[in-house]
C-alpha positions as CSV (number, residue, x, y, z in Angstrom):
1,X,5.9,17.3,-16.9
2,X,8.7,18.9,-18.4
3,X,8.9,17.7,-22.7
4,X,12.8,16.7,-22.6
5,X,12.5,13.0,-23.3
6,X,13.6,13.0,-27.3
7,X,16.8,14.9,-26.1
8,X,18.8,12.0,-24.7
9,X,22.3,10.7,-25.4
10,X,22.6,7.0,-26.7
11,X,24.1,6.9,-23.0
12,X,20.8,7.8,-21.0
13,X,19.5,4.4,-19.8
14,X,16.0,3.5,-20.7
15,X,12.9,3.0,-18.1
16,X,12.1,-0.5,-17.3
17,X,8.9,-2.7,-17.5
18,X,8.5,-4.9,-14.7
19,X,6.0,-7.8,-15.7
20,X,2.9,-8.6,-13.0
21,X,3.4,-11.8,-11.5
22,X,0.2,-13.2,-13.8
23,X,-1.3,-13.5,-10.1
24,X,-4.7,-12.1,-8.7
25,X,-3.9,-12.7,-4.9
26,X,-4.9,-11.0,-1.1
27,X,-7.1,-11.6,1.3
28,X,-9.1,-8.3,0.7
29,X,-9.2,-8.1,-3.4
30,X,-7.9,-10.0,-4.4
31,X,-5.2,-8.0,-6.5
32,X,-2.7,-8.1,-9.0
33,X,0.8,-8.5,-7.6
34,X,4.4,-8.1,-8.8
35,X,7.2,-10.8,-8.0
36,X,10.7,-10.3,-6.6
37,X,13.5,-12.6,-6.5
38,X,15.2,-12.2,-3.0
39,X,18.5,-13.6,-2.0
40,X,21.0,-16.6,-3.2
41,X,19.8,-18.6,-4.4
42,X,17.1,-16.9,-5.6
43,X,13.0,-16.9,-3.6
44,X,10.3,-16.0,-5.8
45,X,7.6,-14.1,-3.9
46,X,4.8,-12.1,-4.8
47,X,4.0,-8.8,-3.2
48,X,2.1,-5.6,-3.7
49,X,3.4,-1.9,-5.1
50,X,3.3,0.6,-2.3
51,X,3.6,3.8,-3.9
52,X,3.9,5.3,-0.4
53,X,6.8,2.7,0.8
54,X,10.5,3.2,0.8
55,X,11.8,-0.4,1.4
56,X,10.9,-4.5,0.0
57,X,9.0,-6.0,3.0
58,X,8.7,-9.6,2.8
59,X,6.5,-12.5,4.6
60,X,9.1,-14.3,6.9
61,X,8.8,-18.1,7.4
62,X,7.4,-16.7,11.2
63,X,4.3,-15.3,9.6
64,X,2.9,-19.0,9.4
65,X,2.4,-21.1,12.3
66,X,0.9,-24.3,12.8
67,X,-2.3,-22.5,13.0
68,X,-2.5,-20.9,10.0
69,X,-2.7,-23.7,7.6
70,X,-1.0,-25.9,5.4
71,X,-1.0,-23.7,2.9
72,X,-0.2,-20.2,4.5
73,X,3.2,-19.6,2.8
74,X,0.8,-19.6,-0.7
75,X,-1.8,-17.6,0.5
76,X,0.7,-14.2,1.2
77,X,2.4,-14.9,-1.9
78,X,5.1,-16.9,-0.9
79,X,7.9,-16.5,2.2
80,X,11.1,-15.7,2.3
81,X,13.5,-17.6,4.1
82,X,16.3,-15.4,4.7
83,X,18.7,-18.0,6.7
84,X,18.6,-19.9,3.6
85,X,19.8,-16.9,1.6
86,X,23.6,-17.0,1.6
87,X,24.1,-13.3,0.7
88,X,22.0,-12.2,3.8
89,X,23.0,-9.9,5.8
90,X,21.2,-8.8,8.7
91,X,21.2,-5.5,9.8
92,X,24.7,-4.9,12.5
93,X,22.5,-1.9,14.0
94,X,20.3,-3.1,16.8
95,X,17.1,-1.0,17.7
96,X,17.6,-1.3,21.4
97,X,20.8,0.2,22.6
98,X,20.9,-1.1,25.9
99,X,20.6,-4.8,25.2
100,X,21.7,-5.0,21.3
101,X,20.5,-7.7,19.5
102,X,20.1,-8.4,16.0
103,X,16.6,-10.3,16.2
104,X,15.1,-7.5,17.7
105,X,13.0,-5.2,14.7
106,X,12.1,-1.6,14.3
107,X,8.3,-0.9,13.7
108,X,7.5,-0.8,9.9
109,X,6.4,2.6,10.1
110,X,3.8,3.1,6.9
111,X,-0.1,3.8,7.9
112,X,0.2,4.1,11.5
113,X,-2.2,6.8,11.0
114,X,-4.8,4.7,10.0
115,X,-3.5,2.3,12.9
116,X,-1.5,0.0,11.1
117,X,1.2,-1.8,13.4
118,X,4.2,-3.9,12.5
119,X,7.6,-5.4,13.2
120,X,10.1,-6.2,10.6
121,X,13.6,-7.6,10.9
122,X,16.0,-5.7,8.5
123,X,19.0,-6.5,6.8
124,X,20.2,-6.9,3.3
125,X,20.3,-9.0,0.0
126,X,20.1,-9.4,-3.6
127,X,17.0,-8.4,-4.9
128,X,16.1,-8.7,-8.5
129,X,12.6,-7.4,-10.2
130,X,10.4,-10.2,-12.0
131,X,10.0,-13.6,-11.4
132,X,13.2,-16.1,-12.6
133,X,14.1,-15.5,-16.3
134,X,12.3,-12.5,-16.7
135,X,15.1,-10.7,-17.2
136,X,14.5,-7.6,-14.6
137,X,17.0,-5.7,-13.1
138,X,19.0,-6.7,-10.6
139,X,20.7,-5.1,-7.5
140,X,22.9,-6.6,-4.7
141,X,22.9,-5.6,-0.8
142,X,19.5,-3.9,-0.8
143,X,17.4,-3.4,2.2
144,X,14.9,-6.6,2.9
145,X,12.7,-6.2,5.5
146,X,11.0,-9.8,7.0
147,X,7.6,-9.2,8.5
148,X,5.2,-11.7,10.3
149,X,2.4,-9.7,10.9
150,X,-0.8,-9.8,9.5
151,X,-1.5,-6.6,9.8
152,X,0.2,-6.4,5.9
153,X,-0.4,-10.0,4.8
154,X,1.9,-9.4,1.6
155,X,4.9,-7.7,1.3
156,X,5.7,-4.7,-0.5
157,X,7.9,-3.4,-3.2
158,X,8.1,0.7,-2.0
159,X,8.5,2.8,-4.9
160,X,9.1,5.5,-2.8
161,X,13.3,6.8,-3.3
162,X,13.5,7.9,0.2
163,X,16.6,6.5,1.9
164,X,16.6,4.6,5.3
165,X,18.5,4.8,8.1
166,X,19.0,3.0,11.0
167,X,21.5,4.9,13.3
168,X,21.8,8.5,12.4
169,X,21.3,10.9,9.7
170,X,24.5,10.9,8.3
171,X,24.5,7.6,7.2
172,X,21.5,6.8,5.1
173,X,21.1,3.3,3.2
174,X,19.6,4.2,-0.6
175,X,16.5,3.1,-1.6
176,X,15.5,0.4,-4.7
177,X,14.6,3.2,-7.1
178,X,17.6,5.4,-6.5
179,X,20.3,3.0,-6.5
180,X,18.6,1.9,-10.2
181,X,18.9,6.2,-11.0
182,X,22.6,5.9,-9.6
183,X,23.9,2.6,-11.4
184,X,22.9,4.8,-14.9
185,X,20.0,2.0,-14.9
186,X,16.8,3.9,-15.4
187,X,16.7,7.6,-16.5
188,X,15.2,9.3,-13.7
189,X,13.8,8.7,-10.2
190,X,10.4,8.2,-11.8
191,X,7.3,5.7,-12.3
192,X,4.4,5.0,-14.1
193,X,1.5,2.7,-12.3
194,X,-1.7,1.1,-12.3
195,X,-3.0,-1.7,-10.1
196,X,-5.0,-3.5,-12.8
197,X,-8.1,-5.5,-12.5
198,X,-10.4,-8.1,-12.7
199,X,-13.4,-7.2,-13.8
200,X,-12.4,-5.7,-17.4
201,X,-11.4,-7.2,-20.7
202,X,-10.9,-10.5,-18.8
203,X,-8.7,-9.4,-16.6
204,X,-6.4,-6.8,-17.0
205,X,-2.9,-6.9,-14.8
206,X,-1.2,-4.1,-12.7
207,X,1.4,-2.0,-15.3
208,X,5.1,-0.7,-13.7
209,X,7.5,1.2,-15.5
210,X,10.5,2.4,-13.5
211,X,11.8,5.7,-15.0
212,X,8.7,6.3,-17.2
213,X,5.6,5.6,-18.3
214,X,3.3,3.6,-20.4
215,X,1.5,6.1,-22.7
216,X,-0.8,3.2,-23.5
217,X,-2.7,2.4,-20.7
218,X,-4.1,5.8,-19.9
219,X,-6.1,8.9,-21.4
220,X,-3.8,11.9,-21.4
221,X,-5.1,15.1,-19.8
222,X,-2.7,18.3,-18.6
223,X,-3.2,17.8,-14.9
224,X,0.1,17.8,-13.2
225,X,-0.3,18.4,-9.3
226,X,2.5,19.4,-6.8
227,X,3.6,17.0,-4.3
228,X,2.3,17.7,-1.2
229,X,4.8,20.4,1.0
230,X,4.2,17.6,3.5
231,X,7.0,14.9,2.6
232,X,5.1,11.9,4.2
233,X,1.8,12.6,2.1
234,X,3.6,13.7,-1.5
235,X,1.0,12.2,-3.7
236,X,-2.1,14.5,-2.5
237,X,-4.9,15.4,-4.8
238,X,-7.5,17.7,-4.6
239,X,-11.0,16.3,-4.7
240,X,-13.4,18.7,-6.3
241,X,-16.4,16.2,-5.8
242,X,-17.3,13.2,-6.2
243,X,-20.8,11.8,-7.7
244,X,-22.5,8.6,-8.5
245,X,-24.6,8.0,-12.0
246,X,-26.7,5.5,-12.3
247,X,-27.0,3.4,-15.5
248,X,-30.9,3.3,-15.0
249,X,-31.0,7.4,-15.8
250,X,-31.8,7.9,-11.8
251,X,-30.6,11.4,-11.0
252,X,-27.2,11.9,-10.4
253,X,-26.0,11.8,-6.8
254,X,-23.5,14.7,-5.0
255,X,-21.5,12.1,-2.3
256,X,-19.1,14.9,-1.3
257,X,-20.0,17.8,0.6
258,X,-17.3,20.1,0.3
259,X,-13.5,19.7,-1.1
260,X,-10.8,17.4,0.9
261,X,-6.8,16.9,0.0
262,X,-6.6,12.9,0.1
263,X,-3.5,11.1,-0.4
264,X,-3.3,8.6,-3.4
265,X,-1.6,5.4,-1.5
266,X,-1.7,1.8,-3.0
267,X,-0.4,-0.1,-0.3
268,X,-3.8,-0.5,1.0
269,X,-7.3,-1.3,-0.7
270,X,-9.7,1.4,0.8
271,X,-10.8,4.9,0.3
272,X,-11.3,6.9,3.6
273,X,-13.8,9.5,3.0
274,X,-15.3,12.0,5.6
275,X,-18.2,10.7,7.9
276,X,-20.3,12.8,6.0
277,X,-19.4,11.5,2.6
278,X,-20.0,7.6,3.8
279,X,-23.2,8.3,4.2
280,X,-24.4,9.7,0.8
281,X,-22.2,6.9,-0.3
282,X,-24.8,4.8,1.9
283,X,-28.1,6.7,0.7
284,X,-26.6,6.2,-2.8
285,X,-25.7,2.7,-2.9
286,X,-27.9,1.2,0.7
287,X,-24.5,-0.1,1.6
288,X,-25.0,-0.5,5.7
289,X,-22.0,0.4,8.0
290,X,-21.6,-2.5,10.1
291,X,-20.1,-1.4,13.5
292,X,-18.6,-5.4,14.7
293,X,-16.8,-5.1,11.8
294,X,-16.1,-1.6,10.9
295,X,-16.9,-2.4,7.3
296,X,-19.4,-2.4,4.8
297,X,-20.3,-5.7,4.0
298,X,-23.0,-6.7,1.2
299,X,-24.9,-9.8,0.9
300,X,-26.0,-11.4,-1.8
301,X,-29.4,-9.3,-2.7
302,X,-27.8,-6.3,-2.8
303,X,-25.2,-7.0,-4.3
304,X,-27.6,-7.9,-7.0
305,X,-29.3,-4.8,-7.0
306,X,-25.8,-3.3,-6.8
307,X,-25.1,-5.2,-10.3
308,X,-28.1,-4.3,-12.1
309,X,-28.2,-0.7,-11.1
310,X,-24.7,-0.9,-12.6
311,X,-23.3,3.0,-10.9
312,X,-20.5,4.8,-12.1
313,X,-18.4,7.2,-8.9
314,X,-16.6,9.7,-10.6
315,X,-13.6,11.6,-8.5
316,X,-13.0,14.7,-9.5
317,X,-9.6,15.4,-8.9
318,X,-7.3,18.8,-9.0
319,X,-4.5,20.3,-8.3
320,X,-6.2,23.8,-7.2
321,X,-7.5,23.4,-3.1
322,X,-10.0,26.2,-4.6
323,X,-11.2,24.2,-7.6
324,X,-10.5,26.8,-9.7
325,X,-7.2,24.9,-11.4
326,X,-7.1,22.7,-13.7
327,X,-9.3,19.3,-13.1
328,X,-9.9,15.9,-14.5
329,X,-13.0,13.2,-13.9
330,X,-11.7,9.5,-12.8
331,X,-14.5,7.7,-13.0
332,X,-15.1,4.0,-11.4
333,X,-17.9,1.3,-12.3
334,X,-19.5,-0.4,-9.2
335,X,-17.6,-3.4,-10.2
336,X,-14.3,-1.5,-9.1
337,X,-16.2,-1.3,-5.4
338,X,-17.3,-5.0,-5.2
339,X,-14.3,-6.8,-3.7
340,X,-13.6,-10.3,-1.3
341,X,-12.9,-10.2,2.1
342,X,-11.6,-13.6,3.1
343,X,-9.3,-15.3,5.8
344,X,-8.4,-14.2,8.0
345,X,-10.1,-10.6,7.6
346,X,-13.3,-13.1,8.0
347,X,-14.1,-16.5,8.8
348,X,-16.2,-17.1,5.6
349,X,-15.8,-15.2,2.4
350,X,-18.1,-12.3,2.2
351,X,-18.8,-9.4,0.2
352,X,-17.6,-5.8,0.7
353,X,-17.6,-1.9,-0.2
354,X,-14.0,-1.0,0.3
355,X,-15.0,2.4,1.6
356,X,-13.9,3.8,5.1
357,X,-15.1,6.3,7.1
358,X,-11.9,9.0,8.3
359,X,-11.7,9.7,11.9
360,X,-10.0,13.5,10.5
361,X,-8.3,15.0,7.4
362,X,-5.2,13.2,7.8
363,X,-6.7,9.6,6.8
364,X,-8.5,10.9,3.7
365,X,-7.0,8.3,1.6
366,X,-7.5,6.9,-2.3
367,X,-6.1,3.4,-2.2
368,X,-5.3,0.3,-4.5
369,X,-9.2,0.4,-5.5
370,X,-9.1,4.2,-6.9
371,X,-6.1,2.7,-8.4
372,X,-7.8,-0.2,-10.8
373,X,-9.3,3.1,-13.1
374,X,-6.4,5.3,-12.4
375,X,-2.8,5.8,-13.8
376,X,-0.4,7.5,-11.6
377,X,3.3,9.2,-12.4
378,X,5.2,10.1,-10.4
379,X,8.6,12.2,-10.9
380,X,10.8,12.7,-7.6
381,X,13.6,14.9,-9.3
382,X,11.0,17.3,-10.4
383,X,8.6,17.2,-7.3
384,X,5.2,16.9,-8.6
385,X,3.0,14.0,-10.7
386,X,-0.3,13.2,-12.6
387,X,-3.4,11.3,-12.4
388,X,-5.3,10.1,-15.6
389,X,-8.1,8.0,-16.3
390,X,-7.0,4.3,-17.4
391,X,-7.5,3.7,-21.2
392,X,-9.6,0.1,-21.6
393,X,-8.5,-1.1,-24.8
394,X,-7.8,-5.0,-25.8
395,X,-4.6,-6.2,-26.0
396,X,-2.4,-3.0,-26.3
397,X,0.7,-2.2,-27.7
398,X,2.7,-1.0,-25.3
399,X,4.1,2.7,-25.6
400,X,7.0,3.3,-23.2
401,X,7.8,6.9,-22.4
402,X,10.9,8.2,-20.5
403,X,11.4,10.6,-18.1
404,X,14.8,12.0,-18.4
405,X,16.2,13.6,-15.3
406,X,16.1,17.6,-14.7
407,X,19.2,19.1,-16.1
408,X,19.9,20.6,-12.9
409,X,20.3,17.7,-11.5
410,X,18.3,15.8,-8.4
411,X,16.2,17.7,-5.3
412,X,18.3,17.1,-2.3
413,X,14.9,16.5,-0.3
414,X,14.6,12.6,-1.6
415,X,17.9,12.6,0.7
416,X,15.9,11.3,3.7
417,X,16.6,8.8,6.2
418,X,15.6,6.9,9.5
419,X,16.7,7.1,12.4
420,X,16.8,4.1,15.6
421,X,14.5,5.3,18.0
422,X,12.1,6.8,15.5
423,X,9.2,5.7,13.6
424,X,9.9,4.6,9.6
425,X,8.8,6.6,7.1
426,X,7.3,9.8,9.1
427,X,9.3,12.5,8.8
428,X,9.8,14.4,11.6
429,X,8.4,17.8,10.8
430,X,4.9,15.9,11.0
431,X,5.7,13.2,13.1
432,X,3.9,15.0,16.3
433,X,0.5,15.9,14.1
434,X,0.8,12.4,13.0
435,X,1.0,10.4,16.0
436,X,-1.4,12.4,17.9
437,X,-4.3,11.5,15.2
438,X,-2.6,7.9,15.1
439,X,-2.9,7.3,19.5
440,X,-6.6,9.2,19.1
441,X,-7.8,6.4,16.4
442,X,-5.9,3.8,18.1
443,X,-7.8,4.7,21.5
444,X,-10.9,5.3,19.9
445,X,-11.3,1.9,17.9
446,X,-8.4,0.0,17.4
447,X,-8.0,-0.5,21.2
448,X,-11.4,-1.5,21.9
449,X,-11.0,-4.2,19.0
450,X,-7.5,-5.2,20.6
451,X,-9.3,-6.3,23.8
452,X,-12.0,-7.9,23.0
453,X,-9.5,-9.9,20.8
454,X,-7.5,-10.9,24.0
455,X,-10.4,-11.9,25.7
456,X,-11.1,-14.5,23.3
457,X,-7.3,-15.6,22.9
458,X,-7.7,-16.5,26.6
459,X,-10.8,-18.3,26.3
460,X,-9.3,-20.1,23.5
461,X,-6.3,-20.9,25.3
462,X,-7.0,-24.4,25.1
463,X,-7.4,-24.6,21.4
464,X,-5.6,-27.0,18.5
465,X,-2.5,-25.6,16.8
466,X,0.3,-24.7,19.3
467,X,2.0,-21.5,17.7
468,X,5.5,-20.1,18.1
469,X,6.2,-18.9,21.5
470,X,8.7,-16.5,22.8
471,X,10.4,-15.9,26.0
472,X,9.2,-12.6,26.6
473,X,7.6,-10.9,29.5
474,X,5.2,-9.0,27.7
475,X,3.6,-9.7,23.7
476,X,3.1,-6.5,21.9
477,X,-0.2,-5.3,20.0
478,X,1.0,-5.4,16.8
479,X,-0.8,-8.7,15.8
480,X,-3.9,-8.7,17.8
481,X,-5.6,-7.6,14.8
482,X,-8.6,-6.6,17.4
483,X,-10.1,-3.4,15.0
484,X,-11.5,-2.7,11.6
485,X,-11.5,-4.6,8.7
486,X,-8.5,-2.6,7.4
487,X,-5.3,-4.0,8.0
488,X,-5.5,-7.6,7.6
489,X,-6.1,-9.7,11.3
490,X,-3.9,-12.1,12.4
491,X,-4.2,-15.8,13.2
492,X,-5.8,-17.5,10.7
493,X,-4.8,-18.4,7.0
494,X,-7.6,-16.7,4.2
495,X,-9.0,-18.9,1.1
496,X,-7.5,-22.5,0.6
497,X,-1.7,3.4,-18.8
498,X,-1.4,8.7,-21.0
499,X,1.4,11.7,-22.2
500,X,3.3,12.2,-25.5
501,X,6.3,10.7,-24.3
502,X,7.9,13.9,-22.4
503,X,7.9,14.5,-18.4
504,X,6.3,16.7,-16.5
505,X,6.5,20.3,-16.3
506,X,6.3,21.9,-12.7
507,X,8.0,22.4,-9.4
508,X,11.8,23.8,-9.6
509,X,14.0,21.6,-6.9
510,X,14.4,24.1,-3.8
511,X,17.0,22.2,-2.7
512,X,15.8,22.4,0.7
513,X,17.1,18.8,2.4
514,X,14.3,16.8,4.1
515,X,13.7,16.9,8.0
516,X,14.4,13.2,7.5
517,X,12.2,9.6,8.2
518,X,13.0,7.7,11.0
519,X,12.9,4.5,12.9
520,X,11.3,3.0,16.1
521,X,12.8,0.2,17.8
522,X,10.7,-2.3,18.8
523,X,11.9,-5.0,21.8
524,X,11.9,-8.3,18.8
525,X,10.8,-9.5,15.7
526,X,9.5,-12.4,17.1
527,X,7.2,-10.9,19.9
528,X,4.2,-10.6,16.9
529,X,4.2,-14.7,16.8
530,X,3.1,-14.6,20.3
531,X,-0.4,-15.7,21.1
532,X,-1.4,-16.4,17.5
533,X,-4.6,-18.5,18.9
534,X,-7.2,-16.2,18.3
535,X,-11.0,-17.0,18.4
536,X,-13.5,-16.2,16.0
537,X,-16.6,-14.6,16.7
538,X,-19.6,-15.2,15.1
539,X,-22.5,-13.2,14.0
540,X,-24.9,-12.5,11.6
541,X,-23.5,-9.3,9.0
542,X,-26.4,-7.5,7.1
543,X,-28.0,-10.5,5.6
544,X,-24.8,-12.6,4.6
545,X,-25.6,-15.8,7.0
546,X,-23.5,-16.3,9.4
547,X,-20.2,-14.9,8.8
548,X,-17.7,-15.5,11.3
549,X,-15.5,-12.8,11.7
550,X,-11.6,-13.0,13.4
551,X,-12.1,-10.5,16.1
């Protein structure tokens, strides 16, 4: 990061905090979220930072049926109602240009390569950062997105400054973070984050700083790595290796074969590592893979041993693909890897290893769980970021750092956009590469989960709890929820910080404009509250009795 931060003006805006939402929530965590204030009069709901999205998603008043419980709207953190918002405005553009309508959706668009599917309605309103009174910024007429599926059960706040757009390229719609940069409201298209945790210091909450950093909730090291030439995976890191050391002095255990490029994404929980690599991971720690679920659940005696053996994983991470550059250890404690699956991933709250095995190089991922240990900056005008290992002191003084914007101004490349017709958020050099891996996961496991979830929708048929129906001829996949435990399943409710100050040094702005994102339509919104009766299957999972998982 370049050192230009003591240099400002008295003009130069300073970065902004945003406070956690005092919250550990999710069905797969659970996790410390962030609130946002949508519309007029204001709705408070919580949501989680995607440091790979572009956009606010939010969980529409559709996403919870009679089916899902009493307390649904609680349990993702709270629904926004956007007819009740009287500075709504939905999106004029329809996806489907031979029959417009606005209550059709365009497909969400983030980790369809790890077979995530979704449909949000888009349009536009006030969004301020923090819950009421916090005092956090405040923008009007920004892009909103409501979302019913499950497959995300919370919304997101993208961090991301690439621009949407729902027509053509020449008329993009500006993301949060940039239209902060160009009302003179932060310094620079920057961030600093960490998704906090539970298991430290009695719980330590997720840090955001928008146009900086927080120098005091992370060791400083020199790393700085270049975003990835490939727009839609920017945050990569090299992995060197990656070992496990075990607090009983048992000899340390080599769980990565060879070197991988993974992409540092918080928008979901689990780490995607090479078949190979799951299974030193399994000989290290006797996790067991189990195929129903395509997870690795743990019961209660080993997670006992687990506890006792008390294991440390350390990433090493670089920003050299021969390992020769320069490096830096981020190091996790088992208690990082023991998370709660609940409703409606599973029937019955169980145990699991948030680990996931990569059906190629393009889903080696580090997600929210690399995250808890790990403080990430990012800087967009200068095209490159850092990684350092999260400092673990008790109550600390915050330290916030700015990062002031290059003097030759801003890379041309966060100028992206989304197109109708397209997918959001792939840009369309990759697109093809993308989607092919995407169709040969989906067919591969996804699919088979998918119908054996239909089948027991239509022995169900008869069930209690009559959800939303639709006239439409034919209900989408995007719900089923029939495949891995990764993105959440749908139909059933779950439960009841670094630097001295300066910015980084690295990439000159190329000015080379992005091949820009784009968006898919998809026939309506509403099509993903169709068939919401879904049937639980029961079975047995590696000692835990009887868990019933939604399949």
């Amino acid at each position: 990061m370049a050192k230009s931060v003591e240099s400002r003006d008295a003009s130069t805006p300073k970065p902004i905090v945003i406070p956690a939402s005092q919250n550990f929530e999710g069905n797969d965590g659970p996790w410390s979220t962030f609130t946002v204030q949508l519309g007029n009069p204001a709705q408070d709901v919580n949501v989680f930072i995607s440091t790979v999205g572009y956009q606010i998603w939010a969980v529409a008043p559709e996403g919870c049926t009679a089916s899902d419980g009493a307390n649904c709207a609680k349990l993702r953190g709270g629904v926004y109602n956007r007819n009740q918002s009287t500075t709504w405005i939905p999106n004029d553009i329809s996806p489907n240009t031979s029959s417009p309508n606005k209550t059709d959706g365009f497909t969400l668009g983030l980790e369809e390569n790890l077979g995530y599917n979704g449909v949000g309605i888009y349009g536009f309103d006030n969004v301020t950062l923090g819950w009421q009174g916090s005092g956090g910024p405040s923008l009007d007429h920004q892009i909103v997105a409501s979302i019913a599926t499950i497959e995300f059960y919370f919304g997101i706040f993208g961090l991301n400054p690439k621009p949407t757009n729902f027509s053509t390229f020449a008329d993009p719609t500006p993301s949060y973070l940039s239209n902060l940069k160009s009302q003179n409201m932060i310094p620079s298209l920057s961030w600093g984050y960490t998704a906090g945790n539970q298991y430290r210091l009695n719980k330590v909450l997720g840090s955001l700083t928008l146009g900086g950093y927080d120098a005091s909730r992370f060791i400083p090291n020199s790393l700085t790595i270049p975003f990835n030439q490939q727009d839609v995976r920017d945050l990569t890191v090299n992995v060197n290796a990656i070992s496990a050391a075990f607090e009983n002095g048992s000899q340390r255990s080599d769980l990565l074969q060879s070197r991988i490029a993974a992409f540092v994404d918080s928008t979901i929980p689990y780490i995607y590592l090479p078949a190979e690599a799951c299974k030193k991971f399994e000989d290290a720690f006797g996790i067991v893979w189990n195929e129903k679920v395509q997870a690795y659940l743990v019961n209660d005696t080993l997670h006992d041993s687990l506890v006792t053996q008390n294991a440390s994983v350390i990433f090493t991470i670089s920003n050299s693909t021969s390992g020769s550059g320069t490096s830096v250890d981020i190091t996790l404690p088992y208690a990082a890897f023991d998370l709660v699956a609940e409703y409606p991933l599973v029937r019955n709250t169980t145990r699991y290893f948030p680990l996931m095995r990569a059906a190629n190089e393009s889903q080696y991922t580090l997600g929210r769980t690399f995250l808890q240990e790990a403080y990430l900056i990012a800087d967009y005008e200068r095209r490159n970021f850092s990684i350092s290992q999260c400092s673990w002191v008790e109550n600390p003084q915050q330290d916030i750092k700015s990062i002031s914007a290059p003097a030759n101004g801003t890379d041309s490349r966060v100028s992206q956009h989304l197109a109708s017709g397209r997918v959001a958020g792939i840009v369309v050099g990759s697109i093809v590469v993308i989607s092919a891996v995407g169709l040969a996961f989906y067919f591969s496991v996804v699919r088979k989960w998918r119908t054996k979830r239909k089948r027991n929708e239509e022995e169900k048929s008869d069930g209690s709890g009559s959800p939303t129906e639709l006239d439409v001829e034919e209900k989408p996949l995007e719900i089923d929820g029939e495949r891995h435990l990764g993105p959440e399943i749908d139909g059933y409710p779950p439960r009841g910080p670094e630097l001295d100050g300066n910015p980084f040094t690295g990439q000159e702005i190329d000015g080379n404009p992005h091949p820009g994102s784009e968006m898919e339509a998809s026939n309506a919104f509403a099509q993903e509250l169709g068939t919401k009766q879904v049937a639980a299957t029961e079975m047995a999972t590696n000692g835990v009795a009887a868990t019933e998982l939604v399949a």
